[in-house]
N, C-alpha and C positions, 0 to 999 in steps of 0.2 A: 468471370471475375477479371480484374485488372491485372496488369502484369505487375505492376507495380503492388496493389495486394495481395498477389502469390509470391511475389518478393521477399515485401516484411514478413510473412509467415515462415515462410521456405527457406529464404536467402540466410537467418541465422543458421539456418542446419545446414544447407551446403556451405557456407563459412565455417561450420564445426570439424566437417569431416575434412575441408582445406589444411585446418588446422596443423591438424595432427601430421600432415607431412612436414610443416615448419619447427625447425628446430627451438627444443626448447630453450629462452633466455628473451633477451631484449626483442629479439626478431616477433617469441609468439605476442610479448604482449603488445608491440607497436600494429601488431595485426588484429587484435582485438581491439584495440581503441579506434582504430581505423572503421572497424565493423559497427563501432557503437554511434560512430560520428555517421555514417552511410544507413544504419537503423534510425536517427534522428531525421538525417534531409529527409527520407523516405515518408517518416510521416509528416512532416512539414508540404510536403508535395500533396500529401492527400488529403489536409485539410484545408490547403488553399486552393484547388483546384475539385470542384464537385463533380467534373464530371470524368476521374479518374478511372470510370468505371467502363466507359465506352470501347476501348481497346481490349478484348475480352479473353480469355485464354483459359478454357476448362479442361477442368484431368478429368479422366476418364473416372468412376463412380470408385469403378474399382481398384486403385490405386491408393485412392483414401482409405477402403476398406484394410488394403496390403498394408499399411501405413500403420492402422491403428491395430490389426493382430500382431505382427510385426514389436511394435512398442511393447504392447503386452509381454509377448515372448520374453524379450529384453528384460523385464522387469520381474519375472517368473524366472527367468535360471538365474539372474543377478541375485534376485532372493536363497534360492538355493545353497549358491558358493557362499553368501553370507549365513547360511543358518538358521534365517528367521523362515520359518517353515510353517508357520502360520497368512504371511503374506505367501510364500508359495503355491497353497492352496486357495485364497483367496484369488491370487490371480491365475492361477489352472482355471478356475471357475469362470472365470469372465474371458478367457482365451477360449474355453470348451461353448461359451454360451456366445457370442461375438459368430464362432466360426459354421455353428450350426445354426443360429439363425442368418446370417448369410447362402448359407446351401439351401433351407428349403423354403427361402422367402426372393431371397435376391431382392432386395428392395433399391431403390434408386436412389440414391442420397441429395439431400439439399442442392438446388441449381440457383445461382452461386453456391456452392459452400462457401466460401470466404465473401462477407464485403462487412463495409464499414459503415455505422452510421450514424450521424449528427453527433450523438455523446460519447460514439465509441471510438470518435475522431479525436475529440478533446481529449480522453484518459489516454489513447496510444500518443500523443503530442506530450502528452504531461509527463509519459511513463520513456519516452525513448529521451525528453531532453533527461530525466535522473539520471539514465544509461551513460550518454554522451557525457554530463559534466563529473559522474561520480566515479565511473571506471577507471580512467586515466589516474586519480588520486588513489582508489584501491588499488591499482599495480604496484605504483607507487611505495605504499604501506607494505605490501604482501613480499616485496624486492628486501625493504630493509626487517621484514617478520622470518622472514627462511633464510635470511644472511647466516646466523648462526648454527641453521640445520643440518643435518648430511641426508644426503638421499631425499631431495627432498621435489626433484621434477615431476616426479608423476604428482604430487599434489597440488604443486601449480598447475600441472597440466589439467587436472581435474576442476580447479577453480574456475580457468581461463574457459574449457568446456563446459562447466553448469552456467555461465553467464551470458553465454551464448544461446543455449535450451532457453534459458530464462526471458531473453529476449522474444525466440522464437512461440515459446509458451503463452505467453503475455499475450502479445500479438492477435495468437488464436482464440483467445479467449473473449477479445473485445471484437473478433469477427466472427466468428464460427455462427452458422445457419444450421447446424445439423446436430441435432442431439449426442449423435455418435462422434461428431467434431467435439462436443462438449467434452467427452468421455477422453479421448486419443488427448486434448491439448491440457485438461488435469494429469494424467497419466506423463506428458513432458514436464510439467510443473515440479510433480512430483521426484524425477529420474534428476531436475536441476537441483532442488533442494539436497535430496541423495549424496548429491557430486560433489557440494559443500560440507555436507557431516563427516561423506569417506575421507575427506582433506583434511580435513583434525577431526582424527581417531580420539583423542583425550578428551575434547571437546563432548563427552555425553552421546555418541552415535547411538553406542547400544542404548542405554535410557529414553533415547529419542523414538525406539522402537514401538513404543506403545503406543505413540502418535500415530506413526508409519502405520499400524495395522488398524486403527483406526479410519486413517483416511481409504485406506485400501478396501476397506469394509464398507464404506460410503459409497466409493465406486463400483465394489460390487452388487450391492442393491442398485444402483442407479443403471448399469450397464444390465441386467434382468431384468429391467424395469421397460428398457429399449422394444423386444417385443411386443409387450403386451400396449406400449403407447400405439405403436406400428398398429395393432392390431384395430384400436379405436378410433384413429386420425387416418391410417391409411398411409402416412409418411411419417418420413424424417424431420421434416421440416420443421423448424423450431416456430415461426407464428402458426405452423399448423395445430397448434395447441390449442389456436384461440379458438378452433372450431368447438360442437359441441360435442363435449367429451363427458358430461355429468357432472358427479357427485368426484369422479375420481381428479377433478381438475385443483379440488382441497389437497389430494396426495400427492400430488406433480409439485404442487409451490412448495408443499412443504420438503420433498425430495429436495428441490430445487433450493430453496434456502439452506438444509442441514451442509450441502455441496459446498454452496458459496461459506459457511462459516466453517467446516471439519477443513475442506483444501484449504482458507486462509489461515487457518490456527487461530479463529476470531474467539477465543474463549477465554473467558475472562478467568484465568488462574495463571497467579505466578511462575509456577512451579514447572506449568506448562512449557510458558515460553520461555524458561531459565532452561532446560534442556532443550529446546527445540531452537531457539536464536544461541546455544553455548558457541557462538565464534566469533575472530576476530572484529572490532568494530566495524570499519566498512563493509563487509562481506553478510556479518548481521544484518547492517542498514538495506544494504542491496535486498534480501532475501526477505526485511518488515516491509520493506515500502510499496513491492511490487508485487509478495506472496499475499499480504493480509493486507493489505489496501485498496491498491487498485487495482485487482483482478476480481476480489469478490464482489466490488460493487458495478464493474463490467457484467459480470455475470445479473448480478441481482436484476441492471437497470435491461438488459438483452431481456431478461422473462418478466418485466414490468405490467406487462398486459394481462399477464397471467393473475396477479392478484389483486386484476381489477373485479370487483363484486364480489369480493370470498367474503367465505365467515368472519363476522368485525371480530367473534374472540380469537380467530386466529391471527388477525393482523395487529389487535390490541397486544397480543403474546409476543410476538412480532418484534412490535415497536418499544417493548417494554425489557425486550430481550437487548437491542439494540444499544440501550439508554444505560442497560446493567454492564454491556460490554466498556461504556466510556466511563462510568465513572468506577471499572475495575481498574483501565488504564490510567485512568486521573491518579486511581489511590496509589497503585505503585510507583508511578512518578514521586507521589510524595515523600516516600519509606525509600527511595531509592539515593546513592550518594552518586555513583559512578553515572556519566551524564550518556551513555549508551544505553544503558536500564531508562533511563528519566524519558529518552527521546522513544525510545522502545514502548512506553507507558502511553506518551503522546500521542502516537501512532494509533495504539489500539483506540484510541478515545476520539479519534479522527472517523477510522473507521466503523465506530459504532455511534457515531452523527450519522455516518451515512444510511446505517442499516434505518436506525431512528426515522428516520424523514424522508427515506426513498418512498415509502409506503406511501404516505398522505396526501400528495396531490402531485398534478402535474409541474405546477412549477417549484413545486419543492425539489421535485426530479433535477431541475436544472439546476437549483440551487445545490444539489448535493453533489451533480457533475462537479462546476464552476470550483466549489469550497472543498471538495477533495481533491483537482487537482492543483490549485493554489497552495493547501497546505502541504501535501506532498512536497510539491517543490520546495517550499520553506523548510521543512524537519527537514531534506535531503541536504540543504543549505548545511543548516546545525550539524549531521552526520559527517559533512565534509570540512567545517571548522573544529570540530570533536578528532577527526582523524588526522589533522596534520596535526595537533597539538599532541596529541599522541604521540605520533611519528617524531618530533623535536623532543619534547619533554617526560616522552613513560609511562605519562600515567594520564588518566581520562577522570580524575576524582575533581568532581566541580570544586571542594572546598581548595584544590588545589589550584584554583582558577584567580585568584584574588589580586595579584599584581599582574595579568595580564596587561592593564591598560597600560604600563609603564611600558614592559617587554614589547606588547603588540599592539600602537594604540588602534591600527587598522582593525584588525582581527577584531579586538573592543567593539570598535562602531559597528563592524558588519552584525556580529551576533546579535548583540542589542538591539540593533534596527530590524535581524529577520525575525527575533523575537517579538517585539511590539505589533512590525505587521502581521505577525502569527494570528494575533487577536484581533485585526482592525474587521474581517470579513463577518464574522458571528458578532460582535457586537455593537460594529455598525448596521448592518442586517437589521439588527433588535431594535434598535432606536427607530430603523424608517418602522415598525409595528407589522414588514413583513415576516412570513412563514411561522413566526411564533401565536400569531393571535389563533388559529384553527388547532395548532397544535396544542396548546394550552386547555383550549375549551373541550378539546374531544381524547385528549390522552394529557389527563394532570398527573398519574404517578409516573410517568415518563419522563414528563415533563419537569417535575420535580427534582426528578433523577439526572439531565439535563441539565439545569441549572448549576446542580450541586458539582456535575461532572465539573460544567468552564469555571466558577469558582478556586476548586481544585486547581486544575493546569493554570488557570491563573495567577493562582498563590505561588504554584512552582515556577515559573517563570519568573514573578520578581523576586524571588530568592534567588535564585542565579542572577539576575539581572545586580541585585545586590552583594555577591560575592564579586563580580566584576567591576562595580564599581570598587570596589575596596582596595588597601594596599596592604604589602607586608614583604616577607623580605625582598629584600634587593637582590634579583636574579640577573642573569643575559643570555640570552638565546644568541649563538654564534650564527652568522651568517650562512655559514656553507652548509649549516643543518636546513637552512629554509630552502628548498630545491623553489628555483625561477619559476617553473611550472606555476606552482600553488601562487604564488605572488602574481602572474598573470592568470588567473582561471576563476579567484576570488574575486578580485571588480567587476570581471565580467556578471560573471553568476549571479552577484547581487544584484546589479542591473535586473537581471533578468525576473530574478525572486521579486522585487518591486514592482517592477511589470504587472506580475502574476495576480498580485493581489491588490492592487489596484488598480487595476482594467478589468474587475470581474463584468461590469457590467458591458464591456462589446460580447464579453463570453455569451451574456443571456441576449443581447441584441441577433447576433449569431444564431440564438435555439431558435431566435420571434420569425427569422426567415426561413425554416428548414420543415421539409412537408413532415405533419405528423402521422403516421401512421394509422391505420385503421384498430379499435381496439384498444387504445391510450386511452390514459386518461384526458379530460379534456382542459385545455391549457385557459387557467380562471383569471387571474391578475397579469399574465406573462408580460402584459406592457407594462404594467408598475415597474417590472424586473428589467425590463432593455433600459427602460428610463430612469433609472432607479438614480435621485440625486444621493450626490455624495462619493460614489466611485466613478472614476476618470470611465468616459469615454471615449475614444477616439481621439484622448487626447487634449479633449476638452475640460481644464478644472470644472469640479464640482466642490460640493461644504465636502465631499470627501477630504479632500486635501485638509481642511479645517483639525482633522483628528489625526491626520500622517504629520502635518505640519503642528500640530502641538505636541504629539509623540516627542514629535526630533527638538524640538524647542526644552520639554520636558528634561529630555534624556540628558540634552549639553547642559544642562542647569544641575542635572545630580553629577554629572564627571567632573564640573567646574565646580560646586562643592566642597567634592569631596578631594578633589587637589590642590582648593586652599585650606583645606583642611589639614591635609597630610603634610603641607609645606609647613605650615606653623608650625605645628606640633612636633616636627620630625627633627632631632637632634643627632651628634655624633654617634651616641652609644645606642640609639633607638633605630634598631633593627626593624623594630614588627611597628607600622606606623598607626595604622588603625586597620582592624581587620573584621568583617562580619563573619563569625563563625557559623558552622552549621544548627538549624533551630528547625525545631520539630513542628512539622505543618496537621500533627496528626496526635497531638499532647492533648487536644480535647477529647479523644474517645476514652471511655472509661477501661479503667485496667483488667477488666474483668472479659472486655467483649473484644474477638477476634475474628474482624474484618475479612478475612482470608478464608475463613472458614464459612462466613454469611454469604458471599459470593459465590463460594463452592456453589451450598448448600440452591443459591439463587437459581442460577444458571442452570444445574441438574435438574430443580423442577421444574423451571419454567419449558426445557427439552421435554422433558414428560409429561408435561403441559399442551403442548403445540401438538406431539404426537399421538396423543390419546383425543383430543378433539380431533385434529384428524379423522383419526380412523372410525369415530361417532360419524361423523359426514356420510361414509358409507352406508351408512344403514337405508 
């Protein structure tokens, strides 16, 4: 592997243990932002440069092995001194089973273990700039959140170190070659989320428990699972799956999917991620974008060959699981007030596109790279204008957001604009009559389901869109609350988020030159997709522009509006000028039926569903 490969993986953990000799205050976190900005060029270097890989530098087999019992341990007494003695034994079991099939197998782990490739470039690009631009403003927040605490450095300190894991975690997941890599870089994943619950105790840590032992349960089937794959393939090797392995190749994807959704927390119940995201805004945001985003569809697209020819009920299950995930997320968007919850909603509905549409062909694949990590960027956007507003103002209650454009008309534009282009990529997409026409015809209650999802996050969107435009009282945001930072990090960024989403299509030009591997699916329209009119390539206007350019044309006509609206109308004694109040995007469901409960009920079966076919395959 590259040096520069075993860097991004490695280098956030030798940056962790650096750490911790740096005293705690301004020193650790100007050293973590540091690390987040040097996690970014890093992947910037490996996606521009292909042959990154030539300067080669391998650890010995055994060292990975050291690595991931090692981690285990950690996670095994850490469980202990906490109590939860259910994961204790979970993880004894996969410490006892790890170390003795090691002794009387010795098998030789993946050669590379680490590299990168074509899509797992894009999501590490997408996932280290959230790092780089979001970091620096969660210090930020988390400096003026512990101002009033006492005692309060060991949970910075604990912050400052899971963001770091979190890096290093990520990393592995969109490279790891080796099953047992699988295993070691969930099991970081895992230890970084930890490091943010133990940081706020009140925050639901214990409640979050039943998550925790859930995921741990995942891993320990998965890591039991590790022999007996050994046993059928003969390696570690993650494409050595694609050899022939039978009937049990139905239980590997489906292993392999429950992984990517229990680590992402991709389950569609609120209640879930109300104790599992219970922390500060940024810190949530960091922990939705990178835990249940873009690492389980790294995962998913890494074992993509695997569920090529499976059973169609298991992929129908699948995809229809996917579709349940988005429009769970849509719905709590809608029910939700505070714009963390909203953005939190969006996110899952993001990643359950992806789940949705990974499956059905190969250029859907690309499509779901390109359009997860485009949106990503964008909600990280909204996370980071959510969190300074925060930081100035208190509170994060969108109806509280209504005289914004007066206080901020910057801030105004930005969010408005990363919201509209939120939407330009799915239904612009729609209009060219790509990736929807096969998905429609061969998965319509998905597809159904789908629709109803972008609908939804639609509808929420221009209800914030419409509480920002509005006015009401006459506030002022003092100067010296807005720290310089935020005022330079915000134009840039935008830049950047505009980029994102429309230049999707160099993104697919990019997939049209990259060898595919043996075992994909085979790539059917992919030139529709490099040449796809409407989004910018290279630079070069397309009718894309057509729908960004009437957006913003749209947009300045409701601000212009509704500020001569507010100027007429507004008199000496008229405080509140016109104001859109909060309105229920969820008044049509009948009073009788609970939505929360239908999802439950969804998702449970449809797991019982996917598992029980399964294990029919074996027969």
């Amino acid at each position: 592997m590259g040096f520069i490969v075993l860097g991004v993986v490695l280098g956030p953990v030798v940056l962790l243990l650096i750490s911790f000799l740096i005293p705690q205050g301004r020193a650790s976190r100007i050293f973590v932002e540091i690390s987040a900005v040097l996690f970014f060029l890093s992947a910037v270097y490996l996606f521009i440069n292909p042959a990154s890989h030539v300067d080669c530098f391998y650890l010995p087999h055994i060292v990975w092995k050291l690595i991931a019992l090692l981690t285990t341990v950690f996670v095994f007494v850490v469980s202990l001194l906490d109590k939860h003695y259910i994961i204790s034994v979970l993880t004894f079991i996969q410490s006892i089973t790890l170390a003795v099939f090691e002794i009387f197998n010795s098998p030789q782990e993946a050669v590379p273990f680490l590299s990168f490739n074509y899509d797992g470039k894009v999501l590490l690009l997408a996932g280290s700039f959230i790092m780089a631009f979001f970091i620096p403003i969660t210090l930020i927040y988390l400096k003026k959140y512990f101002s009033q605490k006492k005692s309060v450095k060991i949970q910075e300190k604990q912050i400052e170190a899971g963001i770091l894991l979190l890096m290093a975690a990520f990393a592995g997941l969109a490279a790891a070659n080796s099953v047992t890599g699988l295993f070691l870089f969930c099991q970081w994943m895992y230890i970084a989320i930890g490091l943010f619950l133990r940081a706020f105790k009140n925050s639901g840590r214990k409640r979050a428990a039943g998550i925790l032992i859930v995921q741990q349960l995942v891993l320990t089937v998965w890591m039991a699972s590790i022999p007996f794959i050994y046993q059928k393939t003969g390696s570690l090797y993650i494409n050595g799956l694609n050899a022939e392995i039978g009937e049990i190749r139905v239980l590997i994807a489906v292993m392999v999917f429950a992984l990517a959704i229990v680590i992402g927390c991709l389950i569609p119940d609120r209640y879930i991620w109300e104790t599992f995201f219970s922390m500060p805004t940024p810190v949530s945001g960091i922990a939705a974008l990178i835990l249940s985003v873009m690492s389980p569809i790294a995962v998913l697209l890494k074992f993509s060959f695997l569920f090529t020819g499976l059973n169609n009920k298991i992929l129908t299950l699948m995809i229809i699981f996917g579709s349940l995930v988005m429009v769970g997320g849509a719905y709590y968007s809608c029910i939700s007030r505070k714009a963390m919850q909203i953005l939190q909603g969006i996110l899952m509905s993001v990643a359950g596109w992806g789940i949705s549409t990974i499956f059905i062909s190969r250029e859907s694949m690309f499509f779901t790279v390109g359009y997860t990590a485009a949106a990503a960027i964008t909600v990280t956007f909204l996370f980071a204008c959510v969190t300074i507003l925060e930081y100035m103002k208190g509170t994060q209650d969108v109806e509280h957001m209504y005289n914004l454009h007066r206080e901020m008309p910057e801030m105004t534009i930005f969010m408005s604009a990363a919201m509209i282009l939120f939407l330009f990529a799915p239904f612009y997409s729609a209009l060219q009559r790509l990736l929807y026409v096969r998905f429609l015809a061969d998965n319509p209650v998905s597809m159904l389901l789908t629709i109803t999802a972008l609908i939804l996050v639609s509808a929420v969107i221009f209800r914030w869109l419409s509480v920002l435009l509005s006015a009401g009282d006459k506030t002022s945001i003092e100067s010296d609350s807005y720290p310089v930072i935020f005022r330079i990090i915000l134009p840039i960024a935008f830049v950047l988020v505009a980029a994102a989403n429309l230049m999707l299509g160099s993104v697919y030009h990019y997939f049209q030159y990259q060898p595919i591997p043996m075992g994909y699916l085979p790539a059917e329209n992919i030139e529709a997709y490099s040449n796809l009119e409407g989004i910018l390539y290279m630079l070069t206007p397309g009718k894309g522009l057509i729908y960004a350019g009437g957006a913003i044309i749209i947009l300045g006509a409701c601000f212009y509006i509704m500020h001569r609206l507010n100027k007429s109308e507004k008199t000496a004694d008229d405080t509140q000028s016109r104001v859109f109040y909060h309105y229920s995007l969820t008044a049509w469901i009948p009073s009788g039926a609970n939505p929360g409960i239908i999802l439950r009920t969804g998702w449970i079966s449809l797991m019982i569903l996917i598992a029980g076919v399964a294990l029919s395959c074996l027969k």
